[in-house]
N, CA, C and O of each residue as an XYZ file, in Angstrom:
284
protein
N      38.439    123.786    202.311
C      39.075    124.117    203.571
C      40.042    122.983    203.918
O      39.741    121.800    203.752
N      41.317    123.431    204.448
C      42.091    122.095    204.459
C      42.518    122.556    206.069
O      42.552    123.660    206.612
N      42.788    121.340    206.501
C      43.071    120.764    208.140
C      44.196    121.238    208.344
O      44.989    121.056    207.420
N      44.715    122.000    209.561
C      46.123    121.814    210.141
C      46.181    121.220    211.564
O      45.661    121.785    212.527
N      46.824    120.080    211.640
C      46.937    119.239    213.006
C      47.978    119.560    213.799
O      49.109    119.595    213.314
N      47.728    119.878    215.307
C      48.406    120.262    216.201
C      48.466    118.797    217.122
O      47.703    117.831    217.102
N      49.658    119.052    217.900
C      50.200    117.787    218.387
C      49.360    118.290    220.388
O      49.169    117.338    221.145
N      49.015    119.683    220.871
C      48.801    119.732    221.767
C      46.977    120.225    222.114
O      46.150    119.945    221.247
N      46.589    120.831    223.207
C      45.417    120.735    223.710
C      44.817    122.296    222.678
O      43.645    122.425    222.324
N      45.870    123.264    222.379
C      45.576    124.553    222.283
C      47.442    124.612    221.088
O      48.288    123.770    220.787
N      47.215    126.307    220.762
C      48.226    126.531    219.975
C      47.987    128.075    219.700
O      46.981    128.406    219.071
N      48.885    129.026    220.154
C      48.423    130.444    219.625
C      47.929    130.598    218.372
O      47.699    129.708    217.554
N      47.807    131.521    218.282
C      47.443    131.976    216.949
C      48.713    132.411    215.909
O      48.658    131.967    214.762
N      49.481    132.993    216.169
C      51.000    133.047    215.801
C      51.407    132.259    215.040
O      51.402    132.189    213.811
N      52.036    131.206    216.384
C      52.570    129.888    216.118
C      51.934    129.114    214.891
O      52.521    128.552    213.966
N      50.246    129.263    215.190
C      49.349    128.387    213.749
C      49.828    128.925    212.693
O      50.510    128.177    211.991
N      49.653    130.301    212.249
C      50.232    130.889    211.281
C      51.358    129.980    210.814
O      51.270    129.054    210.007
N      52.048    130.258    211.234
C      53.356    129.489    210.698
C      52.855    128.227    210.754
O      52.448    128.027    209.610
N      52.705    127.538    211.216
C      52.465    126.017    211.373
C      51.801    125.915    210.342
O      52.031    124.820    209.828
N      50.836    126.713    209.571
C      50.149    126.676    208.268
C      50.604    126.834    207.227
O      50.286    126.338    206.146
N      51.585    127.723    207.557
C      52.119    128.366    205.936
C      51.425    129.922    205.947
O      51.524    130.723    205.017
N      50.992    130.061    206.709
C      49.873    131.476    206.285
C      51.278    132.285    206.759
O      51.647    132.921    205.772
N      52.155    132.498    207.826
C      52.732    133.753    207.964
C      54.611    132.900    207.856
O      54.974    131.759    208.143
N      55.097    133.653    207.522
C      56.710    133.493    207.493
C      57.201    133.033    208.608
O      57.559    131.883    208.862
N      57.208    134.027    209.313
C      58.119    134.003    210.772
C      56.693    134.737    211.523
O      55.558    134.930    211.089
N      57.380    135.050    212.919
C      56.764    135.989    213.701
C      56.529    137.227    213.627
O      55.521    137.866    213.927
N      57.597    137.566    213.175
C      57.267    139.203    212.469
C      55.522    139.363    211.438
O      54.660    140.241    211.466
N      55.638    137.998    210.596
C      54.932    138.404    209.923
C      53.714    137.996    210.149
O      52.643    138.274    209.610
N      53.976    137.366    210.932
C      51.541    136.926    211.386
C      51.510    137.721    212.498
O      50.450    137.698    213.123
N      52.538    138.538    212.984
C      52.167    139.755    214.115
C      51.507    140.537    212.685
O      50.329    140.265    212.454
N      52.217    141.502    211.711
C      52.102    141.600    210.747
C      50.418    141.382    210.509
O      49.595    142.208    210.904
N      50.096    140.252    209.866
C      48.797    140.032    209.332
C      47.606    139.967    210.684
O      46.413    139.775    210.451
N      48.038    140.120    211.813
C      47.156    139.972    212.570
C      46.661    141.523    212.905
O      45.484    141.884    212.871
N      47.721    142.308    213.212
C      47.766    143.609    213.129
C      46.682    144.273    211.819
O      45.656    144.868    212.150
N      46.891    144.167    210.972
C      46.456    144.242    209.717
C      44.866    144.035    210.053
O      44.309    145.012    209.551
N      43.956    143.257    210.636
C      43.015    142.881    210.584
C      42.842    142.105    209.522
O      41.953    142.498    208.767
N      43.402    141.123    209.208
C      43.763    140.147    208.011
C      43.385    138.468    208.262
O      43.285    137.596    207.399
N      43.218    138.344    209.726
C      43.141    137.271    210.531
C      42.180    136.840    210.915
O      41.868    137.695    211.744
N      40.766    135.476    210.963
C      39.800    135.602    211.767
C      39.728    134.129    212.567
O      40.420    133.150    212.289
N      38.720    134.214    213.630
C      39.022    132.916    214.058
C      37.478    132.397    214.433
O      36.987    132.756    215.503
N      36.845    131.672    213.657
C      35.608    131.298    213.946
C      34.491    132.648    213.667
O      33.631    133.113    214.415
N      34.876    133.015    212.370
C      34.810    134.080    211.352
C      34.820    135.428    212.018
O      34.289    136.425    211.531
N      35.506    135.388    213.247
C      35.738    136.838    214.048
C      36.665    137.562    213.851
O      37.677    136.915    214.124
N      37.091    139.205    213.315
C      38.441    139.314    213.710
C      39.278    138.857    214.608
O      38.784    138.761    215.732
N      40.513    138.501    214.492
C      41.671    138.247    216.252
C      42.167    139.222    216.044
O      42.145    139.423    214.830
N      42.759    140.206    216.710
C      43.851    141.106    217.156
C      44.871    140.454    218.113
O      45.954    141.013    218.284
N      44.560    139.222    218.787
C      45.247    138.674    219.796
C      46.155    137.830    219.052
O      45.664    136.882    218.439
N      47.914    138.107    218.992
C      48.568    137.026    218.547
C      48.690    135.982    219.604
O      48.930    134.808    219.325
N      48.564    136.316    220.533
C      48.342    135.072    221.415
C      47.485    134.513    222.083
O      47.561    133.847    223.115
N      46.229    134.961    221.130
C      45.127    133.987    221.254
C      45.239    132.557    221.024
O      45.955    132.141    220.113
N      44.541    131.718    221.832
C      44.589    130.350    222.248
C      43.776    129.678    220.949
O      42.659    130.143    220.728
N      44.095    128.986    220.383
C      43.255    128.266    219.467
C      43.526    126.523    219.368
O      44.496    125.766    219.391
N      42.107    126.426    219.250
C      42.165    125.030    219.923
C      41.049    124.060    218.571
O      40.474    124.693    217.686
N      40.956    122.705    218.671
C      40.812    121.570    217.794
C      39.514    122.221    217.500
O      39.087    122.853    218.466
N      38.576    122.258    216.181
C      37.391    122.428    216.038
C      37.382    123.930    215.083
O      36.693    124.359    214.157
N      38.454    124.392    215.812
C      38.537    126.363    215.421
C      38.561    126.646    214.314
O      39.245    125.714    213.890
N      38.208    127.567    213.006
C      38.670    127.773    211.765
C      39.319    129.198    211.888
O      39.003    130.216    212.503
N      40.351    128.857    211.056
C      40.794    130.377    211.224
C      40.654    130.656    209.682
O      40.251    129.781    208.915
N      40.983    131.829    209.296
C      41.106    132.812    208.319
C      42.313    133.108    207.687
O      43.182    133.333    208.529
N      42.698    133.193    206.584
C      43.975    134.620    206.719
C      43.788    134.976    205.101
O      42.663    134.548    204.842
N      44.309    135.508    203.986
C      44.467    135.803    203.193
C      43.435    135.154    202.245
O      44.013    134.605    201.307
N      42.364    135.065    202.203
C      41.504    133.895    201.406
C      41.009    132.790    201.739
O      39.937    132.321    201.356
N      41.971    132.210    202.656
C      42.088    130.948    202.539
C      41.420    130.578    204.186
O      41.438    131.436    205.068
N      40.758    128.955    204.447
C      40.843    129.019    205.350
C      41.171    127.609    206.136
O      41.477    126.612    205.483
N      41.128    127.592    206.910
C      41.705    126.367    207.459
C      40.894    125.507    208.844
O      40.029    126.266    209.280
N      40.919    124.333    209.546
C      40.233    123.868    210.772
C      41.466    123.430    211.225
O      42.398    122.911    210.611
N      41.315    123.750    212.528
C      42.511    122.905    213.496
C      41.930    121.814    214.031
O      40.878    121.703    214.660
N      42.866    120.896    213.656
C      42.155    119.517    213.951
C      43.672    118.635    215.251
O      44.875    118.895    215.255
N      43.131    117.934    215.875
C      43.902    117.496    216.783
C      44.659    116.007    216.305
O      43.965    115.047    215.970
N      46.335    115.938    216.320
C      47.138    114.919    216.608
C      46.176    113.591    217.047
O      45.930    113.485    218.248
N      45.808    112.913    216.427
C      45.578    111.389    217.231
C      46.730    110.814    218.381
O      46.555    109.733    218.943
């Protein structure tokens, strides 16, 4: 599982996408979220603008990731 560090308190779910590498643009982690392709603390999200915050693991294609917070 590898870390993606956010610089603030929280970060959609969207935005992480990209910030990960998991989705292209916006089109496309609307896209994979839609899909039921997405989880967050091994739950489906349907919410692209669900709040995700330091501690969280998300999901997407295999792979998964922890959001870890900016020092």
């Amino acid at each position: 599982m590898r870390e993606v560090e956010i610089r603030d308190d929280m970060i959609r779910l969207g935005q992480l996408l990209k910030l990960a590498g998991a989705a292209e643009d916006g089109a496309h982690a609307k896209d994979l979220i839609d899909g039921d392709e997405v989880t967050v603390n091994g739950e489906v999200e349907i919410r692209r603008g669900r709040q995700v915050r330091p501690g969280d693991v998300v999901g997407v294609g295999g792979e998964s990731f922890r959001v870890t917070a900016r020092p």
